[in-house]
C-alpha positions in Angstrom: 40.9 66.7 -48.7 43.9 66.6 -46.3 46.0 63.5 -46.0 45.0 63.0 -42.9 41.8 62.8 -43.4 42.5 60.0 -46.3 44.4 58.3 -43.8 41.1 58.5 -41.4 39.2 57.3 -44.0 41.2 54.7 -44.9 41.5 53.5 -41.6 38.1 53.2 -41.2 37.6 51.1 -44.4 40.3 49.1 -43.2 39.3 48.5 -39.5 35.7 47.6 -41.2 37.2 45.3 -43.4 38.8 43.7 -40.4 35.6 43.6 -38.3 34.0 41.7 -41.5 36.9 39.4 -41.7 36.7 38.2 -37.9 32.7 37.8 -38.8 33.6 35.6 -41.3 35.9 33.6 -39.8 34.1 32.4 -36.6 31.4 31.6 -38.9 33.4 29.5 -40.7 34.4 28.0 -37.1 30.8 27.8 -36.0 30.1 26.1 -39.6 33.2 23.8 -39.0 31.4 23.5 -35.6 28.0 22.1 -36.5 29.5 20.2 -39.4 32.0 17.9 -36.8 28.9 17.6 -34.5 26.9 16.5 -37.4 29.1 14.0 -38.5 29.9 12.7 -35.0 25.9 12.0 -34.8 26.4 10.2 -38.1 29.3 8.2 -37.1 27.1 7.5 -33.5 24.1 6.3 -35.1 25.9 4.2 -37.7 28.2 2.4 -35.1 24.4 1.6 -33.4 23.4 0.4 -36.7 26.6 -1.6 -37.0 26.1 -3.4 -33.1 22.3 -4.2 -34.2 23.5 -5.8 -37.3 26.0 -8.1 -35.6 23.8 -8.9 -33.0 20.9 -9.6 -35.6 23.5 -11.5 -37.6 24.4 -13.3 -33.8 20.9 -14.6 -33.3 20.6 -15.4 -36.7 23.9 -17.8 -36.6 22.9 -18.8 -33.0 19.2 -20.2 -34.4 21.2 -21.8 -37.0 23.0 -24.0 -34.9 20.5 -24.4 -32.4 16.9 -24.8 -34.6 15.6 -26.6 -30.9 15.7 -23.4 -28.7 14.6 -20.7 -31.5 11.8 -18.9 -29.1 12.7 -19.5 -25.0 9.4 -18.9 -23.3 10.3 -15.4 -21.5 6.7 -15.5 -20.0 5.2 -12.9 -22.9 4.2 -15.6 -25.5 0.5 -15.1 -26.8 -2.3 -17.5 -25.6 -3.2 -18.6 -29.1 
């Protein structure tokens, strides 16, 4: 074998190496993609939770204080 022929080959390996590299990376990126739009759902559905719980806990303090207007007829009451 010539030595340029080593280089070619080398070369190649190299250049392949590279190729897997780049691969790698942007599926780290696209990894590091779904993970930050997993964990902005996360952060989204617990701040939800968090308003529902304060306005549970509202209501809750609000019938409390208030134990004579508990229920205000809003028209939907059952005709028991």
């Amino acid at each position: 074998m010539t030595a340029s022929a080593i280089i070619s080959i080398i070369s190649a390996v190299l250049a392949i190496a590279r190729a897997l590299v780049e691969y790698v990376q942007q599926r780290k990126w696209m990894d590091a993609g779904a993970a930050q739009a997993t964990l902005k759902g996360i952060s989204d559905a617990d701040a939800a939770i968090k308003k529902g719980m304060d306005a549970r806990a509202a209501a809750r303090d609000n019938a409390a204080k208030h134990p004579d207007s508990v229920r205000d007829d809003d028209g939907f009451k059952r005709s028991d």
